[in-house]
C-alpha positions as CSV (number, residue, x, y, z in Angstrom):
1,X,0.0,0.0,0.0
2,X,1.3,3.5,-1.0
3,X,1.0,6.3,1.5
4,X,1.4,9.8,1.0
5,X,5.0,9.7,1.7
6,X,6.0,7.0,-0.9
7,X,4.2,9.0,-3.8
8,X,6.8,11.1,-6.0
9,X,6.1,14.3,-7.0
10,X,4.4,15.8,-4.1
11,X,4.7,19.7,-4.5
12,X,6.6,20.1,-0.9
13,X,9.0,17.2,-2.3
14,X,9.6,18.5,-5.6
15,X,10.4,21.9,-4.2
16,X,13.2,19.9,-1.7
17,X,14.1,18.1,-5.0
18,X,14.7,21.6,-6.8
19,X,16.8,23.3,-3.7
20,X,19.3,19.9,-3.4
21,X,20.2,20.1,-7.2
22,X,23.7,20.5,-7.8
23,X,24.2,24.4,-9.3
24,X,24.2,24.3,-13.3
25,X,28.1,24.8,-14.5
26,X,28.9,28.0,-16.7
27,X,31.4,28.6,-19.3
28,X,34.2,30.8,-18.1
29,X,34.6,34.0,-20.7
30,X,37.9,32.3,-22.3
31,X,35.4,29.4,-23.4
32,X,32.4,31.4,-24.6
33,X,34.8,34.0,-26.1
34,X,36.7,30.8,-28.1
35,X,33.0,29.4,-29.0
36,X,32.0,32.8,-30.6
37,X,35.4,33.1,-32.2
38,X,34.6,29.5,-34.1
39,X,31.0,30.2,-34.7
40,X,31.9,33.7,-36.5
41,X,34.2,31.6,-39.0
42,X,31.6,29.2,-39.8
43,X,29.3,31.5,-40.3
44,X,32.0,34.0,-42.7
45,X,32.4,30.5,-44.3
46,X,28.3,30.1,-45.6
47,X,27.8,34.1,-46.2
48,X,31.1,33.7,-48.5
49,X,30.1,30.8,-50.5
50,X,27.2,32.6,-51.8
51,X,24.0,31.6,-53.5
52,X,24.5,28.1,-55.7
53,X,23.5,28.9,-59.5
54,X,20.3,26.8,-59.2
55,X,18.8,29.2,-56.2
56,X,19.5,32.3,-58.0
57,X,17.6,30.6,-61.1
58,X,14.8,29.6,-59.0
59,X,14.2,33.1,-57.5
60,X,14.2,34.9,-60.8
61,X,11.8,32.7,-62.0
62,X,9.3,33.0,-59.2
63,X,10.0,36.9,-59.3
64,X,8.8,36.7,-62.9
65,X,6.1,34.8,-61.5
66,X,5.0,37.2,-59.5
67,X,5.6,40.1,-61.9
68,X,2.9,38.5,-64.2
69,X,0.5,38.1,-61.7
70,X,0.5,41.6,-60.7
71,X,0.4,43.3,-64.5
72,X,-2.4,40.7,-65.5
């Protein structure tokens, strides 16, 4: 038989649950700083390669698309 005591997730026993937790760890400023600095050259790496061929097609086409739909 279960009593009150054995059931998990009572709101005073959560709340004890919550307050014993272990504090979350944080990045020191070297590691975020680092993290940003590898994140930027990713990202200079996609903005540099540009749009492929196909995309560019694709876009002028639905631009002429829409151009006709307007004048019509």
């Amino acid at each position: 038989m279960m009593t009150d005591d054995d059931k998990p997730n009572r709101p005073g026993q959560m709340q004890t649950e919550l307050n014993q937790r272990k504090p979350r760890g944080r990045l020191g400023r070297d590691v975020q700083s680092k993290i940003g600095q590898q994140l930027r050259a990713m990202y200079d790496d996609v903005v540099s390669a540009g749009v492929p061929d196909r995309f560019s097609e694709l876009l002028r086409q639905l631009d002429e698309q829409k151009d006709k739909g307007s004048n019509g």
